[in-house]
N, C-alpha and C positions, 0 to 999 in steps of 0.2 A: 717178155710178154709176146702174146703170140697173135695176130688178128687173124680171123674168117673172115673172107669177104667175096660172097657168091662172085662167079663172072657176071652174072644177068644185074650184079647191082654195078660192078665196076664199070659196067657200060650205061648204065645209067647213069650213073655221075658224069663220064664221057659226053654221053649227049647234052645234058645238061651244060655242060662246062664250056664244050663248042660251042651251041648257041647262045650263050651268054659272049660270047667271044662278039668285039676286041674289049669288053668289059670283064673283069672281074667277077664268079660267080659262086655260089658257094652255098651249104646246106647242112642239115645234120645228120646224124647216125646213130642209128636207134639200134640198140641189140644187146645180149647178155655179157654177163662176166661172171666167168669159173675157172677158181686157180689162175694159173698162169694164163688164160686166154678169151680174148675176147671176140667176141663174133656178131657178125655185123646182121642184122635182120630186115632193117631197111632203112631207106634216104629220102630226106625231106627235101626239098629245094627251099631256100631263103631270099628273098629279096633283098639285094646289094642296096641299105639305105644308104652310102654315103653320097658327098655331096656327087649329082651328074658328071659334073664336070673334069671329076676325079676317078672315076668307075673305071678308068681303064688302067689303074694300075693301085688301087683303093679297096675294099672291103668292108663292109661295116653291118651289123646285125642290130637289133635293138636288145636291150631287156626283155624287152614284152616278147619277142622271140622267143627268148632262151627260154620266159618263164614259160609261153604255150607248149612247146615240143616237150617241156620237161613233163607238165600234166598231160601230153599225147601219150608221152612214152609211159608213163606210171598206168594210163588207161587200158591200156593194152599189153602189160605183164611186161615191159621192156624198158630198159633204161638210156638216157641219152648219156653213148659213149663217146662221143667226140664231134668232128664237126671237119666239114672240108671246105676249101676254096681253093681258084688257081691262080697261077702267076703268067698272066697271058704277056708274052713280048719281054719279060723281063727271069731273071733267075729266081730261084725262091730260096734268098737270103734276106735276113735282115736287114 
């Protein structure tokens, strides 16, 4: 599988991600899929509900999230194809 993914959006997740920093930050991604690839058309930012105390090495989205972006995305001809957060201070392994 193949992703597009504009520079001008991979730096939005960047900014995003840094000023979420020393916490955990993270958001969706909205865009097509044809054949083998998908391609990214834009990013939502999410607010990290897990508990405060944990945000800095934690994640957590709601339902109610998943279900807005998914009727954002259907609204506007695009689909939610995945979803990003970082691993600030730590590796990004299980």
């Amino acid at each position: 599988m193949n992703v597009v993914l504009p520079a001008a959006l991979q730096q939005q997740i960047f900014r995003h991600l840094e000023a979420s920093y020393p916490n955990e930050g993270g958001g969706f991604l909205l865009g097509s899929l044809s054949a083998d690839t998908v391609t990214i058309a834009d990013t939502v930012q999410v607010e990290n509900t897990f508990e405060a105390s944990e945000q800095y090495h934690r994640y957590a989205m709601t339902p109610l999230d998943w279900a807005r972006l998914e009727d954002e995305a259907d609204e506007r001809g695009l689909t939610l194809v995945g979803y990003y957060h970082s691993h600030p201070d730590s590796p990004a392994i299980p």
